[in-house]
N, C-alpha and C positions, 0 to 999 in steps of 0.2 A: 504494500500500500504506500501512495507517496506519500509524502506532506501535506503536499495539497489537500491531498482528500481525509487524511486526518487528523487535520488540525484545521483547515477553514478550504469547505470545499471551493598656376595658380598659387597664390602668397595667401596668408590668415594673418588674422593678427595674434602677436604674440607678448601675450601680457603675461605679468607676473601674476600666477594663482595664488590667491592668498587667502589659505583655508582657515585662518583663527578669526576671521569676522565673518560675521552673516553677509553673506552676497546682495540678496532680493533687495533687502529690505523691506520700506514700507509699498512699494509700489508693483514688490512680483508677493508680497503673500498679503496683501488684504483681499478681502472678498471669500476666502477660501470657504466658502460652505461643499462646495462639490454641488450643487443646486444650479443647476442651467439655468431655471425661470428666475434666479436671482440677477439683476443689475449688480456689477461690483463695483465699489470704490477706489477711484481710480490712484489713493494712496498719495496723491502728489498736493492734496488739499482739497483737490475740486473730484464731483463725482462724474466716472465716466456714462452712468447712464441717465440719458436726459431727452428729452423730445418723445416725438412718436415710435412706434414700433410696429411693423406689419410684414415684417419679414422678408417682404416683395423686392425685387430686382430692379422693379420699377419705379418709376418719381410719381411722388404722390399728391395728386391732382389735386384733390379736395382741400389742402391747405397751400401757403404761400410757400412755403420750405420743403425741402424732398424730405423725402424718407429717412429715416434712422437708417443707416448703416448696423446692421447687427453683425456679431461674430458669437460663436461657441467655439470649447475643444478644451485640446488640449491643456493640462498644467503646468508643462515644459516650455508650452508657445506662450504662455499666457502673460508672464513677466513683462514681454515685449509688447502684444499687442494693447498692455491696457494700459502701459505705461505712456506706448501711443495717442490712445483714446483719451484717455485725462490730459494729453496737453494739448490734442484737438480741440476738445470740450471746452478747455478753460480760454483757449482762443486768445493767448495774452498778446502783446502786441510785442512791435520787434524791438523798444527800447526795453524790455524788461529781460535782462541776462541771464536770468535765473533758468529760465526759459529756450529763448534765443542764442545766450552768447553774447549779445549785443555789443556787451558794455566790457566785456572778454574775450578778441575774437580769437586769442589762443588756447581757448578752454575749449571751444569747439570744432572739431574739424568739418569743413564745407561751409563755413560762412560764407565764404570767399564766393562761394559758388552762386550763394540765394541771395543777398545784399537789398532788403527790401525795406519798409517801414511799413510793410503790413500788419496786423496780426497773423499769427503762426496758422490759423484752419484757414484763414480769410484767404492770406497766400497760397497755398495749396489746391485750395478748391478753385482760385480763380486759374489755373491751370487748365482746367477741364472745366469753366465756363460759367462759374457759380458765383453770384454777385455777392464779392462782401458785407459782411454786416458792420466791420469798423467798429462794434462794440465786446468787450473781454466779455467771455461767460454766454455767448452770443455766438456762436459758427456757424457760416450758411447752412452744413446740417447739421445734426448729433451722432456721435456713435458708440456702440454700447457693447460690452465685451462680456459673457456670461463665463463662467468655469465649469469646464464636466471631467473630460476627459477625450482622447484622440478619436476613439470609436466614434465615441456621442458627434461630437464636431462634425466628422464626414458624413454621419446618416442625416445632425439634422441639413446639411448643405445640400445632399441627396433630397432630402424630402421638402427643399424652401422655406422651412423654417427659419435659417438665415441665412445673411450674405455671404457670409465668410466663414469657412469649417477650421478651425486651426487643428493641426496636427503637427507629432514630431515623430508621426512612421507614414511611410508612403500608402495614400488612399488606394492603392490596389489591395495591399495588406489587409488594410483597416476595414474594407468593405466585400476582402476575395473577390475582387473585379479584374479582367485584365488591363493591358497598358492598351490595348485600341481601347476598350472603353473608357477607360480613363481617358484618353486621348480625345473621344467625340464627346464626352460630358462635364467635362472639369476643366479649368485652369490650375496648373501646382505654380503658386505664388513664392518663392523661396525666399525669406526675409534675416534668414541668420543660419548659423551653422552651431550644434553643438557637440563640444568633446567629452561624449559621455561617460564620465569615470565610474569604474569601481570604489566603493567605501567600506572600509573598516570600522569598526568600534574603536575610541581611541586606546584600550585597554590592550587590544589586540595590535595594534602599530605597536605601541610602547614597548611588547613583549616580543617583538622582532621579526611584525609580519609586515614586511614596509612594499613587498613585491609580491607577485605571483605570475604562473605562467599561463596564461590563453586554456592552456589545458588544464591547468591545476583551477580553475573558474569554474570552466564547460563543465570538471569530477565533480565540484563544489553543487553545482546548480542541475546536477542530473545525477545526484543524492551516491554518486562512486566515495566521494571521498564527507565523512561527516563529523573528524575531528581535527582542531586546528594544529593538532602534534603532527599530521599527517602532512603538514605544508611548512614546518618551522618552529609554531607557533604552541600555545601550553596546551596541557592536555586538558581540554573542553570542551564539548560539544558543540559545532557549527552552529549558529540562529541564522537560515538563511532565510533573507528578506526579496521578496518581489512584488512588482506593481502589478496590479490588477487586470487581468485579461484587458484586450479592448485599447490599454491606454496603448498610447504610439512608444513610449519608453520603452516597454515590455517588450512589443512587437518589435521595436528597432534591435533591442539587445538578443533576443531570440533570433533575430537575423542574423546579424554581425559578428555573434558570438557563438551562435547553437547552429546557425546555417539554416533554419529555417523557423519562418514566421509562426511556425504550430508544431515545434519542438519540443518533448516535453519537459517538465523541469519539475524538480523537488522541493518545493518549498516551504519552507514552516510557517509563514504568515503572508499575504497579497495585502497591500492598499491603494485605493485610488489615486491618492494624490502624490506628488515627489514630498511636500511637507510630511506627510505622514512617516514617510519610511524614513526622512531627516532624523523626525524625533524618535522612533522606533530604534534609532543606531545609534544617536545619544543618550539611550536610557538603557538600553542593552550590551552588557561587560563583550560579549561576545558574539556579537552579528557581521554577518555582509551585506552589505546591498546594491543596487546600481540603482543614479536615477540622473536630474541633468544637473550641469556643470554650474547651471547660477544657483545651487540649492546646496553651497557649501557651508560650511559654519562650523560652530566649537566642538568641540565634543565625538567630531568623526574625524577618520583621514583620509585620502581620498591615497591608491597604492598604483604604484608603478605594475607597468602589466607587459611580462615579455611574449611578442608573438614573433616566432620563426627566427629567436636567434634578436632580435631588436626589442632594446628596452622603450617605452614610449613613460614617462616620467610626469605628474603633476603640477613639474617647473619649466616655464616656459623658458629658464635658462639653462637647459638641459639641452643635450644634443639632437636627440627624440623626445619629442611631446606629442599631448594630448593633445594639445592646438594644431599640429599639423595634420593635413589632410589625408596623408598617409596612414594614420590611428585608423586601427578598424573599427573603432567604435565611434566613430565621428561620422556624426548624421547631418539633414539639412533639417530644417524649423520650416514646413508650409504653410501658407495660409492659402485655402482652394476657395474657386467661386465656379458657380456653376453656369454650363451652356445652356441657355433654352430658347424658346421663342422672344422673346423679347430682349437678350442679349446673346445672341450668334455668335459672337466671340469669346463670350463669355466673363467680361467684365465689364459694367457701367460705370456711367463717368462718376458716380458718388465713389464705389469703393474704390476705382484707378485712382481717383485725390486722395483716399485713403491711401493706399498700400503704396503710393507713390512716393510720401510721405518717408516712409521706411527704408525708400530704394535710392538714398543721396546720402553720401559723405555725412551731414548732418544727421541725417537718421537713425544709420547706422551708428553712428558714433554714442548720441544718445539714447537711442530705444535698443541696441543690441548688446555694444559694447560695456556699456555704461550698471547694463547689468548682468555683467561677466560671461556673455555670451562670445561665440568668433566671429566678427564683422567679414561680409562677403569678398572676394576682391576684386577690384575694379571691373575686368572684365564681365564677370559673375554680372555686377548690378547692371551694366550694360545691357545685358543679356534678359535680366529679370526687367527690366522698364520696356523691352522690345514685346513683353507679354502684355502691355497696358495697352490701352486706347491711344489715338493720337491726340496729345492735347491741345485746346481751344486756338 
C-alpha cells in the first residue's frame, strides 16, 4: 500500500537565492484561502478584485468600462499575476516610485523603455486602445486574480469561467489534451520561468543532507528508499511531502523528475497549496518536499541535486544552478486564454494590456523577479508579445 493511500488518499537571471527570508511576502501569500470564488488581496495595499465580473472574453456592453479581466490557477503563478493585478488596480500614476521607478530609474529595469506620465493601467491599456481614466484606484478596467490551483485554472479557462487559466504545468498535462488541441484552443502565455527546488527540513541539512542524486529523489518519492540513513542523513524515517494531484507543481515535478505526468509516487501527506507544504517542512524534524522557488523561507533548505554527473546548486554563484535553464526541474509559469468565437486568436485586447504588462523589462523585473522568480530572456519576451494582438 502506498502512502498515499494510507495516510491521505538563452540567459536567466541569476540572483542570489537567499533562503533565510520569506520570499513572497505580503503580495504572493495573501488571499491564500484555496477558494477560487474568492477575490484576493492584492497584498500591495490596494485590493486586486474590483469592478464587474462575467467571465466573458468579451467587452461589456451594458456599462461604460469593459469587463473584468479575470484569472484563476495556479499557486506557483499566483505571486506574479496578482502582484500584477494590484498594481493594475491601484492604477498609481508615473511620479509615484514606489510603483513606477519614477523617482529611481535604477531601481527598475525598463524604465528606459516606457518613459511616460501616465498612470501605470492607464498606460498599458492605452496600448491596445482603452481610454484612460487619469485617476489612481480608477483603470480603464479591473482585474481580479482568484487562487485554486493548476488543474482548476485550465478547466475553468476551458469552461469560460475566466480569462486567464494560470498554471505552472503544461495545459496538455493539466487537462490530458494533446498539443494540436492545445494548439487550436488555447494560447500558452509564458510570463516567468521557475527553478523548482527540492527542500529539506532544516534539521535534516544540519545533519548533512545538503545534496542528493536525481535518483536518490525519484527512490525517495517512489517509496525504494524510506530512511534518511539510506542517503547520508540520521536514522529517521523519511516525511515525504507532495502537492496535490491537479496542481501544475506536482505535474511538473512528476515530469521532470519521474518522467511522467501520472507517475506514481509514495507519499505521506499531499497539499494544495506551495504554502502549505512550506509550513509542513518547517514544522517537520524530518521531511522532503518540492514546490516553487518564490516559497523559500526559514526553517527549510532548499538541497543541491546531482543529475548525470552535474551538480545544479541553490547559489546562483555556483557553477551549476537552479536558475539555469539546463536544471531539469526548471519549468515555465503560463498564463492560457482561450480560442473561441469571438476571439480567433485567442486573446483580447483587455487581457493582451494585461499580460503585456508582464512581457517588458519592467514587468519582468517587478512582477517576476522581484518575487524570486527567473525573469525570461530577451528573446523569450520577444517571442511571448508576438503571441498578443497588435496594438492600437
Amino acid at each position: 500500500m502506498s502512502r498515499d493511500s494510507g495516510r491521505q488518499a538563452d540567459t536567466v537571471s541569476r540572483r542570489k537565492y537567499l533562503l533565510s527570508t520569506a520570499a513572497v511576502g505580503a503580495a504572493g501569500l495573501a488571499g491564500c484561502s484555496g477558494n477560487s470564488d474568492n477575490s484576493s488581496d492584492g497584498g500591495d495595499g490596494s485590493d486586486s478584485g474590483s469592478g464587474s465580473d462575467d467571465g466573458s472574453n468579451s467587452i461589456d456592453s451594458s456599462s461604460s468600462a469593459p469587463a473584468t479581466v479575470t484569472a484563476e490557477g495556479s499557486s506557483t503563478v499566483y505571486p506574479i499575476s496578482n502582484r500584477g493585478s494590484s498594481y493594475w488596480n491601484s492604477n498609481s500614476p508615473a511620479s509615484d516610485g514606489e510603483y513606477w521607478g519614477a523617482n529611481d530609474e535604477s531601481s527598475v529595469a525598463g524604465w528606459d523603455q516606457i518613459e511616460t506620465d501616465m498612470n501605470i493601467a492607464d498606460y498599458f491599456a492605452s496600448l491596445y486602445g482603452f481610454e484612460p481614466s487619469g485617476e489612481r484606484s480608477n483603470p480603464p478596467f479591473a482585474t481580479r486574480v482568484a487562487l485554486s490551483h493548476s488543474g482548476t485554472g485550465c478547466e475553468a479557462v476551458r469552461d469560460g469561467l475566466v480569462d486567464i487559466g494560470n498554471s505552472s504545468g503544461p495545459i496538455t498535462a493539466e487537462l490530458d489534451i494533446s498539443e494540436e488541441e492545445r494548439d487550436a484552443n488555447y494560447v500558452d502565455h509564458v510570463v516567468g520561468r521557475d527553478g523548482q527546488p527540492v527542500f529539506v527540513s532544516q534539521a535534516i541539512y544540519d545533519a548533512g543532507v545538503e545534496q542528493l542524486t536525481g535518483e536518490q529523489i525519484r527512490g525517495i518519492y517512489q517509496g525504494d528508499i524510506t530512511n534518511w540513513s539510506e542517503v547520508g542523513g540520521p536514522d529517521s524515517e523519511i516525511f515525504v511531502v507532495g502537492r496535490a494531484e491537479g496542481s501544475g507543481t506536482d505535474t511538473s515535478f512528476r515530469l521532470n523528475m519521474l518522467g511522467d505526468a501520472d507517475a506514481p509516487m509514495d507519499v505521506d501527506s499531499r497539499f494544495g497549496q506551495n504554502q502549505q507544504v512550506q509550513q509542513v517542512l518547517q514544522d517537520n524534524d524530518n521531511a522532503i518536499g518540492y514546490m516553487a522557488l518564490a516559497f523559500s523561507g526559514s526553517g527549510i533548505q532548499a538541497i543541491g541535486i546531482e543529475f548525470e554527473g552535474t551538480l545544479f546548486e541553490p547559489d546562483a554563484d555556483a557553477e551549476n544552478t537552479i536558475f539555469d535553464s539546463e536544471y531539469p526541474l526548471n519549468r515555465d509559469l503560463h498564463m492560457y486564454t482561450r480560442i473561441n468565437e469571438e476571439t480567433p486568436d485567442g486573446t483580447d485586447m483587455r487581457e493582451a494590456a494585461f499580460l503585456n504588462m508582464f512581457l517588458t523589462e519592467f514587468g519582468q523585473k517587478t512582477f517576476v523577479e522581484d518575487v524570486n522568480y527567473i525573469t525570461l530572456p530577451t528573446s523569450d519576451i520577444e517571442a511571448e508579445r508576438e503571441k498578443l494582438p497588435d496594438q492600437a
